[in-house]
Steps between C-alpha positions, in 0.01 A plus 500: 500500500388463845136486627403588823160479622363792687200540742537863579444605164159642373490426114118534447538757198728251337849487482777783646809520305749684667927525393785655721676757441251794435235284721225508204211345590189367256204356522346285188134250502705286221838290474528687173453861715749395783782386236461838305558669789806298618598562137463799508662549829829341359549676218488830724754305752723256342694784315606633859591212708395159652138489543286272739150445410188316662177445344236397813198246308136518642605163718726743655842318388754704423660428164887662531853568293805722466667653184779630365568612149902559592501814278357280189256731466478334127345154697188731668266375236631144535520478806100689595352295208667178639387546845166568469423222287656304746268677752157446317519134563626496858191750609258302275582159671496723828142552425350208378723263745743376191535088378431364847169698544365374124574117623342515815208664296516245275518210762200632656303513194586150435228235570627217761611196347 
């Protein structure tokens, strides 16, 4: 997955899921709302085609992929389930700043030796 940070995106409401072809577009407050969406916006795509989808996080960092089921329409499941799992905890360390964030917190809390 790529990330690419963006400073001409407005993400106040929350996150904006959007996925190409069809150009759907969703808004959601929650990484659990944004990943329904995209899951739901794959399941309606995938069966046609390749599909490119973006999911833009409050920080306004855009959180991309491509798919392509190949005509194994019997892998949609799979393949949705797999990738949004795999989403959850990308956007979650996204928002909370991920391992590096937590040790600098923690060095900071630490009393001088």
């Amino acid at each position: 997955m790529t990330y690419q940070p963006s400073s001409q995106r407005s993400t106040a409401a929350g996150y904006v899921v959007s996925v190409t072809p069809g150009d759907l577009v969703g808004s959601a407050a929650t990484i659990p709302e944004a990943l329904a969406i995209l899951a739901g916006q794959l399941v309606a795509q995938l069966p046609t085609g390749s599909v490119a989808w973006r999911i833009i996080d409050p920080k306004g960092i855009e959180h991309r992929g491509t798919g392509s089921l190949n005509g194994r329409l019997d892998l949609l499941t799979t393949a949705v389930d797999e990738l949004i799992e795999e989403l959850y905890d990308e956007l979650h360390r996204s928002a909370d700043g991920g391992p590096r964030q937590a040790r600098a917190i923690a060095r900071e809390a630490r009393p001088d030796r």
